[in-house]
KEVO-429406 format. One record per atom (N, C-alpha, C): residue in three letters; y, x, z. Coordinates in steps of 0.2 Angstrom, whole numbers, plus 5000, padded with zeros to 4 digits. Layout:
BEGIN
ALAYXZ;...
END
This chain:
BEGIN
UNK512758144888;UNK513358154891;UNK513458224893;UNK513958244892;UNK514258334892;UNK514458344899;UNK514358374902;UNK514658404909;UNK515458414910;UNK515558414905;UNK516458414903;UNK516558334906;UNK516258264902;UNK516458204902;UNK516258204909;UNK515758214911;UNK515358194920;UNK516058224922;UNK516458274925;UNK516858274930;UNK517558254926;UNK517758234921;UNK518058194922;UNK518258094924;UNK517558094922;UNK517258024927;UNK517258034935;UNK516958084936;UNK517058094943;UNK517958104946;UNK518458154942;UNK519258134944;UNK519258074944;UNK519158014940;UNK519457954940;UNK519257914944;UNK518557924948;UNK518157884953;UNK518757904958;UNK518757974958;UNK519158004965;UNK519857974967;UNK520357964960;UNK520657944959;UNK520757854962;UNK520557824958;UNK520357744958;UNK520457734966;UNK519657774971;UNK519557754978;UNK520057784981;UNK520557834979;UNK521257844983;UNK521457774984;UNK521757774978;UNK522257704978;UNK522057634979;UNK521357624982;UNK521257574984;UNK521357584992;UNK521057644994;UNK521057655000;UNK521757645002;UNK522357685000;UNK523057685001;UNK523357615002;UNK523057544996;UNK523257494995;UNK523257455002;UNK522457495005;UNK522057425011;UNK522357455016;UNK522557525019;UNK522957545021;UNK523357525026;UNK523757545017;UNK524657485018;UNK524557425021;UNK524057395019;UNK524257315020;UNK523957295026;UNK523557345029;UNK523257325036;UNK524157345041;UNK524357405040;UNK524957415042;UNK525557355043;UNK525457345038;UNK525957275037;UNK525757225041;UNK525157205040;UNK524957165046;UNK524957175054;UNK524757225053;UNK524857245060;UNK525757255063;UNK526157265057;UNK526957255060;UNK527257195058;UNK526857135054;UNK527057065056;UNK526557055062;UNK526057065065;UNK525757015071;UNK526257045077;UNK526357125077;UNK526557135082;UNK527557125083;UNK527757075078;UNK528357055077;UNK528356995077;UNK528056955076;UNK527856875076;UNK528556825072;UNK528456795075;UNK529156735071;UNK529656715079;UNK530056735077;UNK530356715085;UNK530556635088;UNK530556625090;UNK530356545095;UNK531056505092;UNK531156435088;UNK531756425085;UNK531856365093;UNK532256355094;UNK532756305100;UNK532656245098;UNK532456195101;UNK532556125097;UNK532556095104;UNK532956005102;UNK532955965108;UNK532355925106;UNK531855875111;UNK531355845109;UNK531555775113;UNK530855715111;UNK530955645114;UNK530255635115;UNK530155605118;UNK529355565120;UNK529455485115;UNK529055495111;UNK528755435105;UNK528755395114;UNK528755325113;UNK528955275117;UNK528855185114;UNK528655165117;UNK528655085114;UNK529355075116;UNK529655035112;UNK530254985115;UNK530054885113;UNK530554875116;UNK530554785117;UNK531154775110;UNK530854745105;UNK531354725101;UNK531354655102;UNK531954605101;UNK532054535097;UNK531954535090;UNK531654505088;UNK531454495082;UNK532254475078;UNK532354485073;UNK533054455071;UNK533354505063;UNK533454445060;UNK533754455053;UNK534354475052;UNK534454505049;UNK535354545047;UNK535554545041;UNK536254505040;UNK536454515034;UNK537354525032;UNK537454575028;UNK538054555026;UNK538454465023;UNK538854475026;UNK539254405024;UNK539954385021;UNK540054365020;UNK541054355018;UNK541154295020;UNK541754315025;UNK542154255028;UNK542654205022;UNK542554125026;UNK542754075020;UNK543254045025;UNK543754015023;UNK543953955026;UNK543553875024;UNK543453855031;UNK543253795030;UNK543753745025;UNK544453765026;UNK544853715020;UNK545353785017;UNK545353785011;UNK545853835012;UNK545853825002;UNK546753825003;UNK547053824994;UNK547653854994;UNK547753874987;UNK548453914985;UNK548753854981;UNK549253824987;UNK549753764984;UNK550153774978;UNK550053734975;UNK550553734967;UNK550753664965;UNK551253684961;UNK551453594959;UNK551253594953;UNK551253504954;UNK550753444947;UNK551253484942;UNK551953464944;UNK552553474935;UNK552953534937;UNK553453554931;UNK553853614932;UNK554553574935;UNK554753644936;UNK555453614941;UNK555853664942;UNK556453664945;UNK557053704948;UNK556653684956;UNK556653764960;UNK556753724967;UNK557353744969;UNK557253684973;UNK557853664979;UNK557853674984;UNK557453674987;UNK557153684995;UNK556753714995;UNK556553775002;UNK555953795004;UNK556053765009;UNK555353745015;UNK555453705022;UNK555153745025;UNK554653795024;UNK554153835029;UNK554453895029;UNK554153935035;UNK554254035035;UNK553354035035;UNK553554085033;UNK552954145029;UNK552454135036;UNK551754115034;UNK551454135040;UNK551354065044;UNK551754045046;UNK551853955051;UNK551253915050;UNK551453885056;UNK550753845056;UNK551053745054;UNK550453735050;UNK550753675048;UNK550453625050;UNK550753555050;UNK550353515052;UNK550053465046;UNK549653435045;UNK549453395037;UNK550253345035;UNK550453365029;UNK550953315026;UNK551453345026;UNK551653395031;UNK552253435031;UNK552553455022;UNK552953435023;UNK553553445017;UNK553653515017;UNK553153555012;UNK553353635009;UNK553953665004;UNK554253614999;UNK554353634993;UNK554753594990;UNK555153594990;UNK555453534985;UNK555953554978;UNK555453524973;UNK555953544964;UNK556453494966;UNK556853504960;UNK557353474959;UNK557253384955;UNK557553334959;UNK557253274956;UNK557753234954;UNK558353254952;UNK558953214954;UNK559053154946;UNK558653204941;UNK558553134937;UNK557853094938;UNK557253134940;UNK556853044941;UNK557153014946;UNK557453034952;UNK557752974956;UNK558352944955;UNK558652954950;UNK559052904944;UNK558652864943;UNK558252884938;UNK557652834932;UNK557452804938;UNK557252794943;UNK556852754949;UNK557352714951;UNK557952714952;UNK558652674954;UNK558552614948;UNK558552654942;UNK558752604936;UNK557952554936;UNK557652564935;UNK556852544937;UNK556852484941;UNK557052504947;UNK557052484953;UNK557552404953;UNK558152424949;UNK558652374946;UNK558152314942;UNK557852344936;UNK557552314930;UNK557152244934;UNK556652284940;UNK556252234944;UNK556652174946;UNK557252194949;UNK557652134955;UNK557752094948;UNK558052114942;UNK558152064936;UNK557752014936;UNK557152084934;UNK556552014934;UNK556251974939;UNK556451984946;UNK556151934950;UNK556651884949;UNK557251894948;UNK558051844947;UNK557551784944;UNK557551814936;UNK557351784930;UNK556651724931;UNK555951794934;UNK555451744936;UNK555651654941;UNK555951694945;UNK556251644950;UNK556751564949;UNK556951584944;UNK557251534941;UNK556951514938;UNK556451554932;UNK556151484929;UNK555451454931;UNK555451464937;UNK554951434938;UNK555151364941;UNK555751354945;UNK556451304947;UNK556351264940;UNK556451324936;UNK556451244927;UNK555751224928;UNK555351264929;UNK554851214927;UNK554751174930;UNK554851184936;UNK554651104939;UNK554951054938;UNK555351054935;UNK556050994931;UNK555850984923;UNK555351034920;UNK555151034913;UNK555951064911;UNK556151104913;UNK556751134909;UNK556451184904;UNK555951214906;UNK555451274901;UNK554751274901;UNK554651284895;UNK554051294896;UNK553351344901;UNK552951314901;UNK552451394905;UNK552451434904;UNK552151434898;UNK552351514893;UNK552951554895;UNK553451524895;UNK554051554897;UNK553851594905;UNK553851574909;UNK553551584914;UNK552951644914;UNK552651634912;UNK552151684910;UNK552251724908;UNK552751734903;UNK553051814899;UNK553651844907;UNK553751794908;UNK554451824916;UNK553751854920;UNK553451824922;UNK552851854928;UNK552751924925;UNK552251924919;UNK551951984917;UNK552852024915;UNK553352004912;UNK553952064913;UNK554052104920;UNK554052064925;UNK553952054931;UNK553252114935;UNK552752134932;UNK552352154934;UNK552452234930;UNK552552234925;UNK552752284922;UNK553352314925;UNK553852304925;UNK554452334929;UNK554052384938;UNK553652314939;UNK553552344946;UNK553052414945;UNK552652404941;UNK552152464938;UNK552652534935;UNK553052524934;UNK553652584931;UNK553952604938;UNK554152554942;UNK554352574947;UNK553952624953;UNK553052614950;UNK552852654956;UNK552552714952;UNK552552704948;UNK552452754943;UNK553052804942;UNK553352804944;UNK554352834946;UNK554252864950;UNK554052814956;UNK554052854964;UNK553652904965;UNK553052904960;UNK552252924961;UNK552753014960;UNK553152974953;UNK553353044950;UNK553853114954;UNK554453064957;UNK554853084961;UNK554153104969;UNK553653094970;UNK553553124977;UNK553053184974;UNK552953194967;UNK552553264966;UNK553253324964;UNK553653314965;UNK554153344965;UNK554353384972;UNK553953344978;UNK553953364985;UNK553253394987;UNK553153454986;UNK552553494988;UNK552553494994;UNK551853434999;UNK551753435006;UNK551153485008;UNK550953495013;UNK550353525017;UNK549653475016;UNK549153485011;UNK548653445012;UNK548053435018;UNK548253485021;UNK548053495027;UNK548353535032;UNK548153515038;UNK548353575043;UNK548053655043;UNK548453675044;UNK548153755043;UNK548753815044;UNK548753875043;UNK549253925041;UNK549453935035;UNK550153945034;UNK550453955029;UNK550354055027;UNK550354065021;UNK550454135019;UNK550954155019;UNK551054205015;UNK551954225013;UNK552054185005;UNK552554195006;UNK552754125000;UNK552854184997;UNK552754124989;UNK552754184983;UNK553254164977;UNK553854114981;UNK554354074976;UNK554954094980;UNK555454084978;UNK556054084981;UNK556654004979;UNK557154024982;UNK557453944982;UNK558153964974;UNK558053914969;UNK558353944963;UNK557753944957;UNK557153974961;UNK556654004954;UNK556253954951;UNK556353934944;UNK555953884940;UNK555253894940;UNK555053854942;UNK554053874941;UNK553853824937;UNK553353834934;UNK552853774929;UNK552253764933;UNK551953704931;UNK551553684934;UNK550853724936;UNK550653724941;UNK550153764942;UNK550453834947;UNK550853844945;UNK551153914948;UNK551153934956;UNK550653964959;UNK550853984965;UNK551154004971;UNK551353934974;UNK551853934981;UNK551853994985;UNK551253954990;UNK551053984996;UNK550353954996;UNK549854025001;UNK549154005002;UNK549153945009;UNK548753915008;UNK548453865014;UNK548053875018;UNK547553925024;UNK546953915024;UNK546853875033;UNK546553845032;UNK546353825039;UNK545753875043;UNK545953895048;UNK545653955051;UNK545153945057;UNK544953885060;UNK544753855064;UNK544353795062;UNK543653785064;UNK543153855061;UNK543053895057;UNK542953925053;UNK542853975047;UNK542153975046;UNK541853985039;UNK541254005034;UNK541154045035;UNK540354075035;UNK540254145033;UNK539654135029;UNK539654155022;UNK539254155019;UNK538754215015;UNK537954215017;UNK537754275016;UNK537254245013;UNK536854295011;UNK536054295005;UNK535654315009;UNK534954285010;UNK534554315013;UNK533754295010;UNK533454345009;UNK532854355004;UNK532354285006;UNK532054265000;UNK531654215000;UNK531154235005;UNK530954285008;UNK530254305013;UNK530654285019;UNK531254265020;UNK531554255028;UNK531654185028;UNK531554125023;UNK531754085024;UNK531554035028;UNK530854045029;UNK530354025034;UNK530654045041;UNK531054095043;UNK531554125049;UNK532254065050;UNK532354055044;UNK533054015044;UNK533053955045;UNK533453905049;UNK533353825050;UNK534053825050;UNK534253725049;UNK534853715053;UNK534853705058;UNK535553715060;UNK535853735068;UNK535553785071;UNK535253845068;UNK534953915071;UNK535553925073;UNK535553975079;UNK536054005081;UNK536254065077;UNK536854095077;UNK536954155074;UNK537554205080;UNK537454295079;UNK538054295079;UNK538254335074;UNK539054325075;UNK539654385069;UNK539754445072;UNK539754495069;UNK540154545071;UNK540554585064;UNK541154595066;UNK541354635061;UNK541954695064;UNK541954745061;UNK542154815062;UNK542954795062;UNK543354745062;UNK543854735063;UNK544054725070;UNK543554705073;UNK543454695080;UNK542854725084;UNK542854775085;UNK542354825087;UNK542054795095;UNK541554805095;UNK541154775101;UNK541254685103;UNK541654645098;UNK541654585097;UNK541454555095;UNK540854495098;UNK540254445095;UNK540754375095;UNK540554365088;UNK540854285087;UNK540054235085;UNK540054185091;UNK539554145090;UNK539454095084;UNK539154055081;UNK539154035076;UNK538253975076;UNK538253935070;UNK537553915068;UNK537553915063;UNK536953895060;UNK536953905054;UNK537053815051;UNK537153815044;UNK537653735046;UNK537553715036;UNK537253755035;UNK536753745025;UNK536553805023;UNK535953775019;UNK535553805016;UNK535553785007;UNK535853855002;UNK535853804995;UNK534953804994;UNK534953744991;UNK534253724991;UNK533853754982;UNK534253804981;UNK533953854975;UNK534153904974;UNK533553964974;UNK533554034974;UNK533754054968;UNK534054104970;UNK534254134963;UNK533754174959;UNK533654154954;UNK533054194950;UNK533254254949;UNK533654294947;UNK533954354947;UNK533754384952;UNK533854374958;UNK534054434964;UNK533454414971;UNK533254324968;UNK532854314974;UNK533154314979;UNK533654274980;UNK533954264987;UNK534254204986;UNK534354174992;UNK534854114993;UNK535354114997;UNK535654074994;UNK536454065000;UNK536554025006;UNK536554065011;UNK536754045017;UNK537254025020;UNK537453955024;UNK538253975026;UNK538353945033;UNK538453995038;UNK538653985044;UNK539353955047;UNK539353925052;UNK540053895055;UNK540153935062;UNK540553975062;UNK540954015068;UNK541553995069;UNK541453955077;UNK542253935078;UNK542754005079;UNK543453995078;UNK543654055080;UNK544454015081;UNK544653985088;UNK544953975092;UNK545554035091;UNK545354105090;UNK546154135091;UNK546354145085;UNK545954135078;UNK546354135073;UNK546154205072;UNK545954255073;UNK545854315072;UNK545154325065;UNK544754285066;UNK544454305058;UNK544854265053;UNK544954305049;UNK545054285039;UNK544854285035;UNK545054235031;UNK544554245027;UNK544554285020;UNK544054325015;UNK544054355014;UNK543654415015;UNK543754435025;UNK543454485029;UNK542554475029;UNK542354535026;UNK541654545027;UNK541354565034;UNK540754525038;UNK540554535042;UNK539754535042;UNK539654565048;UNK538654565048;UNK538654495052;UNK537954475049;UNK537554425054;UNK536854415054;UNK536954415062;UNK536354425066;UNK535954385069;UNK535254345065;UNK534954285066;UNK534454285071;UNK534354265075;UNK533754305081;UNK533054245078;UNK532754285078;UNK532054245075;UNK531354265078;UNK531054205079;UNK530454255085;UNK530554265091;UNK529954325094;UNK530154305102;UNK530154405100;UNK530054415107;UNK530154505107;UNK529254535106;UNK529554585101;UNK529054635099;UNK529254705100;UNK528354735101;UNK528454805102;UNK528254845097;UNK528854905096;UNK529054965092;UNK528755025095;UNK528155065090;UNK528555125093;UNK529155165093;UNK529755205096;UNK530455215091;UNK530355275094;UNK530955325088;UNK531055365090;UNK531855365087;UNK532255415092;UNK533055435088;UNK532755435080;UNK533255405078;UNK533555425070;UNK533555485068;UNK533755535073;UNK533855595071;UNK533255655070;UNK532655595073;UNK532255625073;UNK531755645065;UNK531955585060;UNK531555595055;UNK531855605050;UNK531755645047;UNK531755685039;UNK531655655035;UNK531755625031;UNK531755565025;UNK531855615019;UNK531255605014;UNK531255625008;UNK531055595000;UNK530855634998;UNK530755584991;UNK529855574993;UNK529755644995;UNK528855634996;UNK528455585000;UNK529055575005;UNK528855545011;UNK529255565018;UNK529255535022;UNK529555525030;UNK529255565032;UNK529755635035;UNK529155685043;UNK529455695047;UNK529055705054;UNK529455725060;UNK528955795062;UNK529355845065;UNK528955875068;UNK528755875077;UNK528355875078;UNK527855855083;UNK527855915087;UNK527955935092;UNK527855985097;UNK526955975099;UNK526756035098;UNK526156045102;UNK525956095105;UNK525556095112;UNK525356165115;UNK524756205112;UNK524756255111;UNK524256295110;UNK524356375112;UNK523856405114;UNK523656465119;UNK523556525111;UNK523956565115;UNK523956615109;UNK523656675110;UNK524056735111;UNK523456795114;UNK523556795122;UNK523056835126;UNK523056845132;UNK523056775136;UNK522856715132;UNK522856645135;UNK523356615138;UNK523956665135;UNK524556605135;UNK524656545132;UNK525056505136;UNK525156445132;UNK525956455127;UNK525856415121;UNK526556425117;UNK526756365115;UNK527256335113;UNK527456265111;UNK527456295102;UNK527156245098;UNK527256265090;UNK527256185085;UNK527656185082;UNK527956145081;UNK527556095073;UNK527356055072;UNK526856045067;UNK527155985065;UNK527255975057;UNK527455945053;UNK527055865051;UNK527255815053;UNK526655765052;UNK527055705048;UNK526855675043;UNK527355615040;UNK527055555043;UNK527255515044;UNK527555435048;UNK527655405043;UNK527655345044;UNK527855265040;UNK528355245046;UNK528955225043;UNK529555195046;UNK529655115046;UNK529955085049;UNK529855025050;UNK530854995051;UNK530854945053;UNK531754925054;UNK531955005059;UNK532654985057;UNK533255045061;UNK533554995065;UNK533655005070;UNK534154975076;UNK534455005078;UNK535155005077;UNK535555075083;UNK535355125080;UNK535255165086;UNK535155225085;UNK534455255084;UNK534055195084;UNK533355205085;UNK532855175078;UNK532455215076;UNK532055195072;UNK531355165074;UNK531155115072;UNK530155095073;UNK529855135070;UNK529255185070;UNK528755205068;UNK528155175070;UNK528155145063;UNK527355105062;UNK526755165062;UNK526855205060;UNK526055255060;UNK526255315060;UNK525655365060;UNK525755445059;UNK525755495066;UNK526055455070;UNK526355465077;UNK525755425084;UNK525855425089;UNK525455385093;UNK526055415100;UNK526155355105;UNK526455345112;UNK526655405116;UNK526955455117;UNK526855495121;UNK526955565118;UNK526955545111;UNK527055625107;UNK527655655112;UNK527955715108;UNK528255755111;UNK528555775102;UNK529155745100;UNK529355745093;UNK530255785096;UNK530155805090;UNK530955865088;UNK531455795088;UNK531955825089;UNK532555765090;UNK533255795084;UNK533355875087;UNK533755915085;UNK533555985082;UNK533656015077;UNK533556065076;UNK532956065071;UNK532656035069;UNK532056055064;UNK532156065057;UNK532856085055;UNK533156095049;UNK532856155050;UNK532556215053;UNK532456275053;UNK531756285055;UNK531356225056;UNK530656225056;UNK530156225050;UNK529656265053;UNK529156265047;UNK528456245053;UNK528056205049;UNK527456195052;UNK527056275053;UNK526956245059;UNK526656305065;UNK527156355067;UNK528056345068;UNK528456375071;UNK528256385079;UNK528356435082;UNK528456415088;UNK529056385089;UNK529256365095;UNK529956335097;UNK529956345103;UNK530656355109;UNK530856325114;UNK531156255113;UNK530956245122;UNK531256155121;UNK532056175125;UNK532556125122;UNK533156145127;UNK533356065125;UNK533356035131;UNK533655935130;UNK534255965134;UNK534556025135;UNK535155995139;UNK535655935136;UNK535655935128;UNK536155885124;UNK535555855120;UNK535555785121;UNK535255745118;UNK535555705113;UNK535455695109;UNK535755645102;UNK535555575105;UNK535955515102;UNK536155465106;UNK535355405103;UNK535255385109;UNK534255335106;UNK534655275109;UNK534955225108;UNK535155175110;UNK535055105103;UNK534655055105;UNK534655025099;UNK535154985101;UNK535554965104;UNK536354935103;UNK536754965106;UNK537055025104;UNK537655055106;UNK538254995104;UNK538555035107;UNK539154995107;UNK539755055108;UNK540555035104;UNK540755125105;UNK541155125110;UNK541455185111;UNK541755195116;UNK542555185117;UNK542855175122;UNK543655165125;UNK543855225123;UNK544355215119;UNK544555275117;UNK545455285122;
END
């Protein structure tokens, strides 16, 4: 090796150890103005992890039914003649709704009606011959069976002549009528709806693992957003006795009396089964957990002593198994233990081992039955 190539080797030694040195330099620097900068302390409201007392109790969406409830229509086609109801009215079973036009069956029933008195005439008299032998039996026999056929025409007339008169098959409320007086309708056609609203049906699904929960005459209640902070009491009143192979559920159907007429049918409502006696949850606010594809986390406030033996609050990410929602409140079945000290607000901007301050002046609402407010 030339003395020429020796210090050039020795330049590049020289060179290399510069630039390492410079590198470790730098980067001890840099750490030294992130330690002496830190991360600054993010704000968060917190809650103490807490058992609560639940009633055990099944929930389900449902649709409101009438116990009796039809969209009246006539048997034959017709001119109407009369409407007898307003829109709405409450009727009593038999009420006279509707009347087509009859003025030829109630001819044909006159002439009918005629044809009978004949034949009772006719019958009646030969039966007079026969006791004198002025006619034979036979004669007699053909007048009776005349005789019973006239009277069979005649009720077969009337039968005709009173579906011409569209009554109320039951008591109940009338809808808005959907005929007017003048307008020919064919049969089947659409008057007015009928529905009896006292008591009313709710019918909902509930998964084959709760069926074991459901009995008849369980009690129920209703609630629907129609009537806000309003429980309509109820039982349970059938169970269909086959599940649906699809979906795995069965159909349920509750009887809630409803005295002011205010649920309809149609209206979707929750129902709420109490089942069991009370069990302990541990809950935290809803707003407490982070729901993701990964998994469910809450961040957990914890102490820990940093330089010169201060204490610092720092914020640590932990995932939980979640359990029913109630209100405001969720159950955590695991992850967590009694007494934590969990973020409520503000951990959108947390990162595991954030410091934090605590500030609860405003707390997010932990109510498993809220109820809303007077406005």
């Amino acid at each position: 090796m030339t003395k020429r190539m020796i210090i050039m080797l020795a330049i590049v030694g020289v060179l290399f150890g510069g630039l390492f040195g410079f590198k470790a330099l730098l980067g001890n620097v840099i750490k030294k103005s992130i330690s002496s900068q830190g991360i600054p302390p993010q704000t968060v409201s917190t809650a103490k992890a807490q058992f609560t007392e639940w009633q055990g109790e099944f929930q389900a969406v449902g649709t409101l039914r009438a116990v009796r409830g039809a969209d009246l229509a006539p048997e034959l086609s017709g001119l109407i003649t009369g409407i007898h109801f307003q829109s709405g009215q409450e009727v009593a079973e038999g009420a006279p709704l509707v009347q087509l036009n009859n003025e030829s069956d109630v001819a044909k029933l006159q002439s009918l009606m005629a044809a009978v008195e004949l034949a009772e005439a006719n019958y009646d008299r030969d039966q007079k011959q026969l006791a004198i032998q002025a006619v034979s039996q036979a004669v007699v026999d053909a007048d009776a069976a005349t005789l019973k056929s006239a009277k069979a025409q005649v009720a077969e007339q009337r039968a005709l002549v009173a579906k011409k008169l569209v009554r109320a098959p039951f008591a109940g409320r009338l809808g808005i009528r959907a005929v007017d007086v003048g307008q020919y309708v064919n049969a089947g056609t659409k008057l007015v709806t009928l529905q009896a609203l006292d008591p009313v049906y709710v019918d909902f699904y509930a998964p084959q693992k709760s069926l074991g929960r459901i009995v008849i005459g369980q009690k129920i209640v209703l609630k629907t957003d129609a009537f806000q902070g309003q429980q309509f009491p109820g039982e349970v009143s059938s169970i269909d006795p086959k599940v649906d192979p699809a979906t795995r559920n069965v159909q349920v159907r509750a009887t809630v009396r409803n005295a002011k007429r205010s649920l309809l049918p149609g209206m979707f409502a929750t129902v709420v089964i109490a089942s069991g006696g009370p069990q302990r949850f541990l809950t935290l606010p809803q707003t407490a957990v982070s729901y993701n594809p990964f998994g469910d986390t809450v961040f957990v406030v914890e102490e820990s002593k940093g330089k010169d033996d201060k204490a610092a609050l720092l914020a640590q990410q932990k995932f939980v198994t979640t359990g029913e929602a109630r209100g405001d409140q969720v159950a955590i079945l695991s992850g967590i233990k009694e007494g934590d000290t969990v973020v409520t607000a503000g951990q959108i901007k947390l990162r595991s081992g954030f410091p934090v301050i605590v500030n609860n002046a405003i707390q997010p609402t932990n109510d498993a039955a809220p109820k809303p407010k007077d406005q």
